[in-house]
C-alpha positions in Angstrom: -41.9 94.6 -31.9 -38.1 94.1 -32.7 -36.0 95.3 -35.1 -33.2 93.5 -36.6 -29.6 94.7 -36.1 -27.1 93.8 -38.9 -23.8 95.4 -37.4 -24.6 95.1 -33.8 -20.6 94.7 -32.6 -20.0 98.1 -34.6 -18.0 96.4 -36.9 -19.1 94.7 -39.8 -15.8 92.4 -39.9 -17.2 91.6 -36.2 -20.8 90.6 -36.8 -20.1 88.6 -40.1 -17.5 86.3 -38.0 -19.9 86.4 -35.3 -22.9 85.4 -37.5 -20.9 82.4 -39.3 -20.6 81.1 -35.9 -23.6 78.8 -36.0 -22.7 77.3 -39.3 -19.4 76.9 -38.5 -19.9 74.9 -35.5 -22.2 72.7 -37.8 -19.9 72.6 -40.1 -17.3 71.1 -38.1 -18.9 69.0 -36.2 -19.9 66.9 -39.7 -17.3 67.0 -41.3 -13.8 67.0 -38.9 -14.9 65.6 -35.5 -17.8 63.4 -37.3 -20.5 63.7 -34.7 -24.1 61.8 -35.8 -25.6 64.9 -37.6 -28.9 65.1 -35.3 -26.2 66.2 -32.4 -24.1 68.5 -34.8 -27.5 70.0 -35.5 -28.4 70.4 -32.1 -25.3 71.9 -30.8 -25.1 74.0 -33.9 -28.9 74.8 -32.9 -28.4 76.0 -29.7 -25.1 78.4 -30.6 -27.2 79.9 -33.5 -29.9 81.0 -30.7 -27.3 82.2 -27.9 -25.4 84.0 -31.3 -29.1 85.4 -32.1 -29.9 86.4 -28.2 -26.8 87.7 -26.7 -25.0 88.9 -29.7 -27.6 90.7 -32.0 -30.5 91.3 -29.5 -33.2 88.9 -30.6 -35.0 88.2 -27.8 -35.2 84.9 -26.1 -38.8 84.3 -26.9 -38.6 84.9 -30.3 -35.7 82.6 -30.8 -37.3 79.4 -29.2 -40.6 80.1 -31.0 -38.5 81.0 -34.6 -37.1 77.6 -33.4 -39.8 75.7 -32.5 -41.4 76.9 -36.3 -38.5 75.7 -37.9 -39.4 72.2 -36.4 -42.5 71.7 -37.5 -41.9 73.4 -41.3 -39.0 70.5 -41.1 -41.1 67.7 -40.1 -43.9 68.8 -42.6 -43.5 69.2 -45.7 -39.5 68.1 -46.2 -39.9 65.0 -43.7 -42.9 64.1 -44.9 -41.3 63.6 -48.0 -38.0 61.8 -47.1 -40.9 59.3 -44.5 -43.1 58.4 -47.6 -40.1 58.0 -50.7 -38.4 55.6 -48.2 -41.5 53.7 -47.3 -42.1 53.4 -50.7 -38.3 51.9 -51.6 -38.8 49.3 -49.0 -41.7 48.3 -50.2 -40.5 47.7 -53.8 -37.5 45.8 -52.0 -39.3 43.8 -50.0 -41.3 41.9 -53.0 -38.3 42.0 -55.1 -39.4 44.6 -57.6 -36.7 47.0 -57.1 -34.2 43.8 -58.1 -36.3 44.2 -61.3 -36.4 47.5 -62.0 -32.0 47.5 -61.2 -32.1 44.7 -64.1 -34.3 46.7 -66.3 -32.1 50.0 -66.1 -29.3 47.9 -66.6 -31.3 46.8 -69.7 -30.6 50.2 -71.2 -27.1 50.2 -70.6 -25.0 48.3 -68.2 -22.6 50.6 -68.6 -22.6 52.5 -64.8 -21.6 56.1 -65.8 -24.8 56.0 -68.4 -26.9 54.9 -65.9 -25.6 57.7 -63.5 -27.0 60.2 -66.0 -30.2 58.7 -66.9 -30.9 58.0 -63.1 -29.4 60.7 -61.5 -29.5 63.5 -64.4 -32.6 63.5 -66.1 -34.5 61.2 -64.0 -33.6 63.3 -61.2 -34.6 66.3 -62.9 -38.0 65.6 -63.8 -38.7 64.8 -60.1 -36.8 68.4 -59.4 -39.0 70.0 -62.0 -42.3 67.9 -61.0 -41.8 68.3 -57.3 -38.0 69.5 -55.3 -37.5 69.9 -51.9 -35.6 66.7 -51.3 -38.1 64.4 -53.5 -35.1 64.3 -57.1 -31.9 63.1 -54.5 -34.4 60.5 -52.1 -35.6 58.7 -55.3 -32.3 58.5 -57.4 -30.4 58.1 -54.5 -32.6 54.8 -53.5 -32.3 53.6 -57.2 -28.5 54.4 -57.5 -28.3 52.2 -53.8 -30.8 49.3 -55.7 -28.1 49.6 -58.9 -25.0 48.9 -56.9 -23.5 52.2 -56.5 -21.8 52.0 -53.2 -23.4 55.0 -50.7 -20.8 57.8 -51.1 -21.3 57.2 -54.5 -25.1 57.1 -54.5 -25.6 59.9 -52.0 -22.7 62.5 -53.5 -23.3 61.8 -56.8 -27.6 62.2 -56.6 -26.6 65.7 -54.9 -24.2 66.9 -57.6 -26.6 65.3 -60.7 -29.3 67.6 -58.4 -28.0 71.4 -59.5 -28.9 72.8 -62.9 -32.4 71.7 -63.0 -32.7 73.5 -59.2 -34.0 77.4 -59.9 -36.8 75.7 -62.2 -38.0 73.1 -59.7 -41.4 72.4 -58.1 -42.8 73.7 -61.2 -41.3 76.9 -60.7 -41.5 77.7 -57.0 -38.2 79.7 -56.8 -38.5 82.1 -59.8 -42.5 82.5 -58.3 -40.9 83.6 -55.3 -38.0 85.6 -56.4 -40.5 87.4 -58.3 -42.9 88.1 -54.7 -40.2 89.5 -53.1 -39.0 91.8 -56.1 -41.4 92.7 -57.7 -39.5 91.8 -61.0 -42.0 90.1 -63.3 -41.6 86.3 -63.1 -41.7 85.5 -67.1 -38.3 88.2 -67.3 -36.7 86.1 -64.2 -37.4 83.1 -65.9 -35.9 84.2 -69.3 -32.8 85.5 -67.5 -32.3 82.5 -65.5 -32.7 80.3 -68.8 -29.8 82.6 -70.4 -27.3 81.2 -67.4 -28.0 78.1 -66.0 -28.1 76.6 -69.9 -24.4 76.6 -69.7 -24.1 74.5 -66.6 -26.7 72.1 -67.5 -24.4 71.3 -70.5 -22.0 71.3 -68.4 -23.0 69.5 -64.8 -23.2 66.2 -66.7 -19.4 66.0 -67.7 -19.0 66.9 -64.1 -20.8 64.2 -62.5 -19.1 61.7 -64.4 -15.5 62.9 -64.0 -16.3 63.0 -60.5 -17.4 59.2 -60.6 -15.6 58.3 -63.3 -12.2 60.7 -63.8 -11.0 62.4 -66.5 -10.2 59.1 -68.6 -13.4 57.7 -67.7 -15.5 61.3 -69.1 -13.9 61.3 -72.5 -14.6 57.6 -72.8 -18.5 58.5 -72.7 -18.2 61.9 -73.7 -21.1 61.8 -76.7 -23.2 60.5 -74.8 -22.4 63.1 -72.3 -23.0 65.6 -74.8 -26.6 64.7 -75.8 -27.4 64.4 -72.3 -26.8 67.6 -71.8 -27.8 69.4 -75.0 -30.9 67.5 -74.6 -31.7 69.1 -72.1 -30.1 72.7 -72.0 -32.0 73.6 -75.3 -35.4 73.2 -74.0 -34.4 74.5 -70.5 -33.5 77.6 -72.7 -37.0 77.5 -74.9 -39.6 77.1 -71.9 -37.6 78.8 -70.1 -37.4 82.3 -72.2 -40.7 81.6 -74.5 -43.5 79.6 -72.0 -42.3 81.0 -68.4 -41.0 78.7 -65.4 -43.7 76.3 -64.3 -42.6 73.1 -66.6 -39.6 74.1 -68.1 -37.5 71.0 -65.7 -40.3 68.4 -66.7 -39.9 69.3 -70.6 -36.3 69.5 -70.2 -36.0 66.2 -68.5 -38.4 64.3 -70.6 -36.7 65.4 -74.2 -33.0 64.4 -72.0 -34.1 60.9 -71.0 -35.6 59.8 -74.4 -32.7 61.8 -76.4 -30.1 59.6 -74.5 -32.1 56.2 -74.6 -32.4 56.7 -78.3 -28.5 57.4 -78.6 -27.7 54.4 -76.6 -29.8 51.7 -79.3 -26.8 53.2 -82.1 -23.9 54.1 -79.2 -22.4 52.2 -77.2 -18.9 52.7 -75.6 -16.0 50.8 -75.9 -15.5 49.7 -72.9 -18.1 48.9 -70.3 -17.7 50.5 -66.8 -18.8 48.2 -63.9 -17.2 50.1 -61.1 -19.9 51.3 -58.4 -17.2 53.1 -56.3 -16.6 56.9 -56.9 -12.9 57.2 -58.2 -10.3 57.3 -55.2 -12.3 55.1 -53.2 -12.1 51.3 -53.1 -15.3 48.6 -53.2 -16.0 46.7 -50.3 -16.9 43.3 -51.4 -20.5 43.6 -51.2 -20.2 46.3 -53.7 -18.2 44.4 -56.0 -20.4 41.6 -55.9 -23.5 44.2 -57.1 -21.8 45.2 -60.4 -22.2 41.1 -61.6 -24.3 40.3 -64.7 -27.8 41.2 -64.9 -30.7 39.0 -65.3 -33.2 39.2 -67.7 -37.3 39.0 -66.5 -40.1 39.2 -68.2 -41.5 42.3 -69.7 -44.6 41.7 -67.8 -42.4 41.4 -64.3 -40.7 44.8 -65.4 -43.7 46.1 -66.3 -45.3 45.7 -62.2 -41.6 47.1 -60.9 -41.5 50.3 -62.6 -45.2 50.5 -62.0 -45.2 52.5 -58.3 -42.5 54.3 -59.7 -45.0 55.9 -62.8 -47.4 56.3 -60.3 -45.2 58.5 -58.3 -44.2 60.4 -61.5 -47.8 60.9 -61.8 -49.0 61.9 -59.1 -46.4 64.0 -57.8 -46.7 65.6 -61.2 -50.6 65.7 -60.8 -50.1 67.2 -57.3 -47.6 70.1 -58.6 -50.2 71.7 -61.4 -51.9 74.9 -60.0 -55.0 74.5 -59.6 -54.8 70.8 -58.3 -53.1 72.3 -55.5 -55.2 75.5 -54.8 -58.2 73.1 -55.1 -56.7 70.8 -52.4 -55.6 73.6 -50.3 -59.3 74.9 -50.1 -60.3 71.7 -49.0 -58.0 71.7 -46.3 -54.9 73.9 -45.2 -55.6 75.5 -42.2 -52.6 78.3 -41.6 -51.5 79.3 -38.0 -49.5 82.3 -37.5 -46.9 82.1 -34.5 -48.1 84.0 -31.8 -45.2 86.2 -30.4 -43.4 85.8 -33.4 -45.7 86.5 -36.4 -45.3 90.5 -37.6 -43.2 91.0 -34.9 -40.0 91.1 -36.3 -38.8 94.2 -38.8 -36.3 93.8 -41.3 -34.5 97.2 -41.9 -32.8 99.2 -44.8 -30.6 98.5 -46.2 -31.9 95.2 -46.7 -35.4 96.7 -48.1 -36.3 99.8 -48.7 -38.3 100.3 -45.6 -39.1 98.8 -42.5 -40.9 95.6 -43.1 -42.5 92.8 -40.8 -41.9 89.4 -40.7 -44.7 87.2 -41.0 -44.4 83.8 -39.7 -47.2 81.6 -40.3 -47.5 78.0 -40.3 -49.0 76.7 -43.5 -50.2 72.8 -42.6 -50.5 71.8 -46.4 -51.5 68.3 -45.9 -53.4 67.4 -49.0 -51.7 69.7 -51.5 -48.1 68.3 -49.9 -45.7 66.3 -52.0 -45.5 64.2 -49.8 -49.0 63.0 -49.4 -48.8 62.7 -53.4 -46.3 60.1 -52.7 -47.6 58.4 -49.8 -50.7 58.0 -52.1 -49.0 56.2 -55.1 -46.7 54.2 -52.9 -50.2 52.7 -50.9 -51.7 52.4 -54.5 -48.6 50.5 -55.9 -48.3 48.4 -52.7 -52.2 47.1 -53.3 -51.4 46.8 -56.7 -48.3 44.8 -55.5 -50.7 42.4 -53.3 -49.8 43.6 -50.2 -52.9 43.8 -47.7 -53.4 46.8 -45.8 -52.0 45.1 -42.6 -48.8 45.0 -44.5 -48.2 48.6 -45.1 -49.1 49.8 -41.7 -46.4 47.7 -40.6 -43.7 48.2 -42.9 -44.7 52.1 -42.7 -44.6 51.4 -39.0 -40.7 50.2 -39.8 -40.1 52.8 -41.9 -40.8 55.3 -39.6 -38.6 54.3 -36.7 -35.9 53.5 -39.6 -35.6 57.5 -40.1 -36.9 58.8 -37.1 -33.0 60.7 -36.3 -33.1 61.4 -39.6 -36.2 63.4 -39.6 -35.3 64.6 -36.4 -31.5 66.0 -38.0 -34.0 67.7 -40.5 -36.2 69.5 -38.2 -33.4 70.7 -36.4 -31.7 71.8 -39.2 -34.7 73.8 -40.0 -34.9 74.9 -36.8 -31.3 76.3 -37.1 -32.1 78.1 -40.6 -35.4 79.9 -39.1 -33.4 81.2 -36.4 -31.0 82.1 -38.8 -33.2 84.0 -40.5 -35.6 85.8 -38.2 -32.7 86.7 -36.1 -30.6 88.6 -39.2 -27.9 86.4 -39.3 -27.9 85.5 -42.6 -29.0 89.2 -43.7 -25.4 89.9 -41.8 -23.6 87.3 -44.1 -25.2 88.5 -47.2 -24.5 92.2 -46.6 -21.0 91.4 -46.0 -21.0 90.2 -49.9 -22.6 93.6 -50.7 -19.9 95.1 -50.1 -17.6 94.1 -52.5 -18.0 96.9 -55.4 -17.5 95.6 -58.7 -17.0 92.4 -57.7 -20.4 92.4 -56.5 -21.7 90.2 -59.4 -19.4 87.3 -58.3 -20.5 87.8 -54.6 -23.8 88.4 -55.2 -24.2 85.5 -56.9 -22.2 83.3 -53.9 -24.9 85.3 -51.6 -27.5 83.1 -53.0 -25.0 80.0 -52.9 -24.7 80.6 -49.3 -28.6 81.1 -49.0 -29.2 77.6 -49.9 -26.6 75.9 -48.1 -27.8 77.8 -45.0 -31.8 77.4 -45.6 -32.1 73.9 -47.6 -34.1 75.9 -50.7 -33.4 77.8 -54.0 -37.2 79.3 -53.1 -36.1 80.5 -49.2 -32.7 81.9 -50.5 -34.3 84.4 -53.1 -37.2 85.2 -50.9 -34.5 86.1 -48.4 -31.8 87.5 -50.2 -34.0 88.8 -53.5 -34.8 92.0 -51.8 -31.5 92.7 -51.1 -30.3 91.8 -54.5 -32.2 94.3 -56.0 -31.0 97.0 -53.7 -27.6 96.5 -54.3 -28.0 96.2 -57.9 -29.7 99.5 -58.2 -27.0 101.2 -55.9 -24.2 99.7 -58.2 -25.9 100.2 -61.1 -26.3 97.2 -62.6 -29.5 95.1 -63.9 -31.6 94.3 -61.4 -33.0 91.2 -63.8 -29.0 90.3 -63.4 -28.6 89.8 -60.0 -32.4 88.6 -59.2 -31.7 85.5 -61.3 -28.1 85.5 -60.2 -28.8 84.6 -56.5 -31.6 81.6 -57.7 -28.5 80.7 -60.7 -25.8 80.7 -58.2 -27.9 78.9 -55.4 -28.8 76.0 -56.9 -24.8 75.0 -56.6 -26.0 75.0 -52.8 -28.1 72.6 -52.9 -25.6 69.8 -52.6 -24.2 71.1 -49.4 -27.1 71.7 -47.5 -27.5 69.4 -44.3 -31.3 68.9 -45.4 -30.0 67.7 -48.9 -27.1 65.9 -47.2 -29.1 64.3 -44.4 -32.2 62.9 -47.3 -29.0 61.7 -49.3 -27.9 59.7 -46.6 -31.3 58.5 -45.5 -32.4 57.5 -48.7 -29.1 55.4 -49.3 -28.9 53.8 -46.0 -25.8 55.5 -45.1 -26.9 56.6 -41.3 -24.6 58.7 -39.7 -22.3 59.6 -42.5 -23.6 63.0 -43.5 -20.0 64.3 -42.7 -18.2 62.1 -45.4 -21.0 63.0 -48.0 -20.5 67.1 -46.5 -17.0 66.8 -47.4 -17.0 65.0 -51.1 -19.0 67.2 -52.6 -18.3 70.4 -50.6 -15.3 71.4 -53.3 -18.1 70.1 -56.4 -20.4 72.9 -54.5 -17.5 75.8 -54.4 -16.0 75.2 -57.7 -19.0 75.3 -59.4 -20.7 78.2 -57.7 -17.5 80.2 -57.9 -18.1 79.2 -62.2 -21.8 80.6 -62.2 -20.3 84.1 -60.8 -17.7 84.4 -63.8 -20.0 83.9 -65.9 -22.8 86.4 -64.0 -19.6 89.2 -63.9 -18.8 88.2 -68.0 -22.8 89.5 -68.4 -22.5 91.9 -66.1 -19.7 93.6 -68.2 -18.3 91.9 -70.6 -19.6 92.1 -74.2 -21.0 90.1 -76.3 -22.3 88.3 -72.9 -23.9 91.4 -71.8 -26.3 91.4 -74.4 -27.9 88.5 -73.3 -28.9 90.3 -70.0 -32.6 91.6 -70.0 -33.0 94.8 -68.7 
């Protein structure tokens, strides 16, 4: 058994630099001496276990095996997902369907900053709300690609669009887990949560475009904007506070999408923006040459393009509902603790109350996975799309050794974030935020900003800072509800930084090896808007008439 040490140089000032040594080194190595991510990952990797070794006392053992677990939970189920949504995308570009389904989005509006929200916004949400962990930013980054966004675009731009509908996403996974670890009843996080992230769902859409677009470009678009986001804010806020977390992204996104395409039959803007370059950045001539005329096909040819994507929608949608999964999981899902590591790790006040093991089990999910939801419609879709079974093996076959340093850059990035947590690193980083009196609600809330960027998930962040949240709250005295749903509110902005986020993105859009450019254009997007979710967290933690929105 071994406990974990949170101030092991004696000096809290010490251990927090010392424990942002790992990420910094990652950091770095993206985005200033752009190294390929899968070797930023693995030198990153192997400073986060001498940091967790030699530093705070984890022993070697443990490390490799936190390590090793952080492989295989990064393989399965997060590159199982990025494998089968790519395999997918090449198979609807390789019959010509995906030409089709470009020319039928540009159908509703040719007009590139409405098709960033209806792709990347509400689109993306539903598949946040139906399914998460990387599944929203690979599909609207392939279709952004397919429309003629150029990569940055495509890849920043799907991570940005990918915030407000996070703490609700995979039909509530993160509140469900906030609310484990807690103890806080799930329904009250859930109301809370829809009391704060409402404001930012109006607003991440005028964000999105002024960072494609600029300012000029916004206000150009800006009612269209505007029912985008109301669209979906108010029913974020209804489910949210009146039906509980499970569908409130699905609702939200599906009122969104048909509120804008409605708008667009009696809007239309006066002047037509074909750009597919993010402002600041110039087109290469192949992305010039995408933002020519559409061509019009068939309804029955648009029909069989959008097809695999509907039966992704529904099955991934199918896949998410309760007792789908619990009845697939008792068909098969076989769980193997990590022998050496499993209950052999304590995490020690102040971070909980009392001394509490670490479990560390392997859950191998294969039927109830995401990802097998869309390996399934993309093989339906393909023999729907006359390809033989031959076919697919190969092109999945192609597909595979297309991402393989991608998938490996994810397990390794896992790998980094289990270390990081079994070790106390990140416990470390989050106490140093603790600290910060009366500030607290601002830091609290960048506590769960930082748990995301470090672990890849709005769900790991509050399972691993929630506790702690809750502990702090009650020694500051403020509401516990607060601060619970702060750290899910305020992670979300995390999302877009993460390298798992950053490495799908990039993946998804073809854009090998250029994580580091992606890291640093939306890295600011990420800070800003993180930094505006704890104003607003401190203006209800003390401020009235916002504090009587807080549930107590």
């Amino acid at each position: 058994m071994w406990s974990q040490v949170y101030d092991p140089l004696g000096s809290m000032a010490l251990s927090t630099i010392a424990a942002g040594v790992p990420v910094a080194v990652l950091l770095a190595a993206l985005a200033f001496f752009h190294m390929q991510a899968h070797l930023a990952a693995g030198l990153a990797l192997v400073v986060g276990v001498v940091v967790a070794s030699f530093v705070f006392g984890m022993p070697a053992a443990m490390a490799g095996k936190a390590a090793g677990l952080g492989i295989v939970s990064g393989l399965f189920p997060i590159g199982w997902i990025v494998l089968n949504i790519i395999f997918l995308h090449r198979l609807t570009t390789l019959n010509g369907s995906f030409k089709v389904l470009q020319n039928s989005i540009s159908g509703v509006t040719e007009d590139r900053r409405l098709q960033l929200l209806l792709v990347a916004f509400s689109f993306g949400a539903f598949f946040e709300g139906a399914a998460g962990f990387g599944t929203p930013v690979a599909v609207t980054g392939a279709i952004l690609i397919g429309l003629g966004f150029s990569p940055l675009a495509a890849s920043g731009l799907a991570l940005i669009a990918n915030t407000a509908p996070v703490a609700f996403g995979a039909l509530g996974a993160p509140i469900i887990g906030l609310s484990s670890v807690t103890g806080i009843d799930q329904v009250q996080l859930s109301a809370m949560i829809g009391r704060q992230l409402p404001f930012f769902s109006v607003l991440v859409p005028f964000w999105l475009i002024w960072a494609f677009a600029g300012f000029r470009g916004m206000l150009q678009i800006w009612p269209a904007i505007l029912v985008t986001g109301v669209f979906f804010a108010v029913p974020q806020f209804l489910v949210s506070n009146y039906f509980g977390p499970e569908l409130v992204d699905v609702v939200a996104a599906a009122v969104s999408m048909v509120a804008l395409a409605l708008f667009l039959r009696v809007w239309k803007p006066r002047e037509i923006w074909t750009s597919v370059v993010p402002r600041g950045h110039e087109a290469t001539a192949g992305e010039a040459a995408a933002a020519t005329a559409r061509t019009v096909h068939p309804r029955a040819d648009v029909l069989r393009a959008w097809m695999p994507w509907v039966l992704l929608a529904v099955f991934v949608f199918i896949w998410g509902l309760l007792p789908v999964k619990n009845w697939l999981n008792l068909l098969y899902a076989p769980n193997f603790p990590i022998e050496g590591l499993h209950n052999m790790i304590e995490r020690v006040p102040p971070v909980v109350p009392k001394n509490t093991k670490e479990g560390a089990v392997y859950a191998f999910t294969l039927l109830s996975a995401t990802g097998t939801a869309i390996l399934l419609a993309a093989v339906v879709g393909g023999l729907l799309a006359k390809y033989n079974p031959l076919q697919l093996v190969r092109v999945y076959g192609a597909t595979l050794w297309k991402v393989r340093y991608s998938l490996a850059t994810i397990a390794i990035m896992l790998a980094l974030g289990t270390v990081t947590r079994y070790s106390g690193l990140d416990t470390t980083l989050g106490l140093a935020f603790a600290a910060t009196g009366w500030l607290y609600p601002f830091f609290g809330t960048l506590m769960g900003w930082l748990g995301v960027a470090l672990t890849g998930s709005d769900t790991a962040s509050n399972v691993l800072f929630g506790g702690m949240q809750k502990v702090a709250a009650g020694q500051l005295g403020l509401p516990v509800n607060l601060m619970g749903a702060a750290n899910s509110s305020g992670g979300v902005m995390g999302k877009m930084i993460d390298a798992q986020s950053i490495v799908v993105a990039s993946t998804a859009t073809g854009w090998l090896n250029k994580e580091g450019e992606i890291l640093r254009y939306v890295f600011f997007h990420s800070l800003a808007l993180a930094a505006l979710v704890g104003i607003l967290v401190m203006l209800q933690a003390y401020v009235p008439p916002f504090t009587s929105m807080v549930i107590h």
